[in-house]
C-alpha positions in Angstrom: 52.5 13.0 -17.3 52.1 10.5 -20.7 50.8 8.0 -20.3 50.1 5.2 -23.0 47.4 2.5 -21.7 47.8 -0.6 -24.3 45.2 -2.9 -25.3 42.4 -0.7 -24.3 39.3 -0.1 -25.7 36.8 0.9 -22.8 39.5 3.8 -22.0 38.3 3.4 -18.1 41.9 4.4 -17.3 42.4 7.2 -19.8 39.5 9.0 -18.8 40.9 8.6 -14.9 44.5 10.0 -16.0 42.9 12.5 -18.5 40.4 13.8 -15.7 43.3 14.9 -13.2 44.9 16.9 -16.2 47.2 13.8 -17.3 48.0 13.7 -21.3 46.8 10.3 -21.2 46.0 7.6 -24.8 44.2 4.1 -24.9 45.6 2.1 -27.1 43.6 -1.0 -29.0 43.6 -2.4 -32.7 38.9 -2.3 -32.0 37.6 1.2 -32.0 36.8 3.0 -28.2 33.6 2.9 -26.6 34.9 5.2 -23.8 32.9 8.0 -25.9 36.4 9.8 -26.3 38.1 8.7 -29.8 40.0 11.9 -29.7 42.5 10.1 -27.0 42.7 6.7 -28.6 45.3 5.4 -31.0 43.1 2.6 -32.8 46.4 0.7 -34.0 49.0 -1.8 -33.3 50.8 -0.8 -30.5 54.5 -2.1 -31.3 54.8 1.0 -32.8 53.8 3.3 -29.9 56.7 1.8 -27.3 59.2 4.1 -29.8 58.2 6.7 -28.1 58.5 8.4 -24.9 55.9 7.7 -22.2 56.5 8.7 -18.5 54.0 5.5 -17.5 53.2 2.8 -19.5 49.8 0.7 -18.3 48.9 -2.5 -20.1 46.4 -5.0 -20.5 48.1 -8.1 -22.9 45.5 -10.4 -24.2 45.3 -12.9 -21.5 42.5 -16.0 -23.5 45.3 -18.3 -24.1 47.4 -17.8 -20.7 44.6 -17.7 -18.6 44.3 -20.1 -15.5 40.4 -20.3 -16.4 40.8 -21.4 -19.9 42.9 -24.9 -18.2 40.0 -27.1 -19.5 40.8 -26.0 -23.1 44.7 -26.6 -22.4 44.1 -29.7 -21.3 40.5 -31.3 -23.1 41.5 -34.6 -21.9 42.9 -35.5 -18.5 47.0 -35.6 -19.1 47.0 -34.5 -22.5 48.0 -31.0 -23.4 46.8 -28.8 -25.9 50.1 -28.0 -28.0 48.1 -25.6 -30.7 46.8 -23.8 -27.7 50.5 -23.6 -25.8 52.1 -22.1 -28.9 49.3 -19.1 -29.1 49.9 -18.8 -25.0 53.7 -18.5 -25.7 53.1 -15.8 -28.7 50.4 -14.1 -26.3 53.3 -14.4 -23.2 56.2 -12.8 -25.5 53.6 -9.8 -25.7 53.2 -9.8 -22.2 57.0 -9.9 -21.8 57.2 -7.0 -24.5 55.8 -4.5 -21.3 57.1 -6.3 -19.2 61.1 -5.6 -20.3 60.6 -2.2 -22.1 62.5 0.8 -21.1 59.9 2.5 -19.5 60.7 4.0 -15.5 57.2 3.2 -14.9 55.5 0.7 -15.7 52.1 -1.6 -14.9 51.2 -4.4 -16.7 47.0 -6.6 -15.6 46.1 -9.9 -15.9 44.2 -12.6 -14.1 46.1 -15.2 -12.9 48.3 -17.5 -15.2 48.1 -21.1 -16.1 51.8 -22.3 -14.3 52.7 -23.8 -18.0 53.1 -20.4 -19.3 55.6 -19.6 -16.8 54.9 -15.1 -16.3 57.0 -14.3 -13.4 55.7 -13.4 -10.1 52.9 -11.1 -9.9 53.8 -7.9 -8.0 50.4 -7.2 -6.1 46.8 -9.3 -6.4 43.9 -6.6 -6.2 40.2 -6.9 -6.3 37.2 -4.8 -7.2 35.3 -4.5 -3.6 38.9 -3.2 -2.3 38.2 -0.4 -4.1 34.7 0.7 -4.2 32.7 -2.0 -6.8 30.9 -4.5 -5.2 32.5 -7.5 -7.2 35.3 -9.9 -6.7 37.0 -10.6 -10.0 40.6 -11.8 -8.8 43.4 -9.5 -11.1 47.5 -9.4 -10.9 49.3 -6.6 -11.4 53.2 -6.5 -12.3 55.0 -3.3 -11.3 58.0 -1.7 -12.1 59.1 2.0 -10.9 55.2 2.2 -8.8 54.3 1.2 -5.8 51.6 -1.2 -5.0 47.7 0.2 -4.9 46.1 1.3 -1.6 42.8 -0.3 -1.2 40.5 3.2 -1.3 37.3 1.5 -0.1 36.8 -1.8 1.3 33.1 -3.3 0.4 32.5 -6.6 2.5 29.4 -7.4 0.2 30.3 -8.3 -2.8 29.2 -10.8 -6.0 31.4 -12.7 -8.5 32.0 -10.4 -11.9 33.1 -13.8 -13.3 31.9 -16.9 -14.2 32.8 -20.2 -12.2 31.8 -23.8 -12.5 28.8 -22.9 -14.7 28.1 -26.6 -15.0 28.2 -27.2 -10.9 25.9 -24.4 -10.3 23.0 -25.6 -12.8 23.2 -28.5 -10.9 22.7 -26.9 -7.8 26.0 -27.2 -6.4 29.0 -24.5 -5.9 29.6 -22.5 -9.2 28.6 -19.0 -9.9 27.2 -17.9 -13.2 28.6 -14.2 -12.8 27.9 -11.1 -14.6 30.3 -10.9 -17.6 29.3 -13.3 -20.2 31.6 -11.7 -23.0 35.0 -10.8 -24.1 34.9 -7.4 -23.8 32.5 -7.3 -20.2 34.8 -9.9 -18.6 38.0 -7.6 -19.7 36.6 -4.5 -17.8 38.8 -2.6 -15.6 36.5 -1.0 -12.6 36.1 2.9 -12.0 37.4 2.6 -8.6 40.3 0.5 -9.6 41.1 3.2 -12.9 40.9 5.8 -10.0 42.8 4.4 -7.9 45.7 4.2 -10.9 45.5 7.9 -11.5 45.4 9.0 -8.4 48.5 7.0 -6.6 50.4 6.5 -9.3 49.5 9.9 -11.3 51.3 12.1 -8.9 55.1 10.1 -9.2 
């Protein structure tokens, strides 16, 4: 199978397809740090999508239609951000670039959406600890041609991977100052998760 994974860098999910025999790329404009550069296309990836892939999986850049950046949508209580709406409408017609390509198969992650950006329906919501890592870090996945993920391995212990309410919890209230403190540590995509990918949706 080809497979093209957009916008990554970590190549968590190439390395998952490429390790069951898959001829699988990442995709990113930054360079790898998967430790494999010989399977990563560091380039746009409009370009790519003229080609023939048998799965497509993609993570769009999600900072501007995020539900967790709503505070810098709206800074002040009923007024929006219209700068900010106009990069979440540029960074939603990317999404919608996956979303409508002619591709039998394809998968596209996110977290969940501010409503204002208006992304359809998620397909599936998935978490970390349903699949081996012993995190919640809440994540939508849109399908088209695949079927939804099995949970592999169910881990009733688990810690946030993300940042909540940062301000409440340093005052000793609800909050949770998670693990990922970064761009790049907050856009992981978990080994049991990338396993998961290859392994149910590898064998189509």
């Amino acid at each position: 199978m080809k497979v093209l994974i957009a916008c990554e860098e970590s190549q968590a999910v190439c390395t998952a397809f490429r390790e069951l025999g898959h001829e699988a790329y990442s995709c990113d404009i930054e360079p790898c740090s998967g430790g494999h550069p010989e399977w990563h296309l560091q380039q746009d990836v409009i370009p790519l999508l003229g080609q023939h892939w048998d799965l497509i999986i993609a993570h769009p850049p999600c900072t501007y239609m995020s539900k967790a950046g709503a505070r810098w949508m709206y800074p002040t209580a009923g007024l929006l951000n219209y700068e900010r709406l106009w990069k979440a409408k540029q960074a939603k017609a990317f999404f919608e670039m996956f979303y409508d390509y002619d591709c039998e198969k394809v998968a596209i992650e996110n977290p969940r959406p501010l409503k204002i950006v208006g992304l359809p329906e998620p397909t599936q919501v998935i978490q970390p600890y349903q699949f081996g890592d012993p995190y919640s870090k809440e994540t939508l996945l849109w399908l088209k041609g695949l079927p939804q993920l099995i949970p592999t391995s169910v881990i009733t212990e688990h810690r946030p991977w993300m940042p909540s309410n940062t301000g409440g919890y340093s005052r000793g209230r609800g909050g949770s100052r998670g693990i990922a403190h970064d761009a790049k540590t907050a856009s992981k995509t978990f080994s049991g998760i990338a396993k998961a990918m290859a392994e149910q949706w590898g064998t189509l």
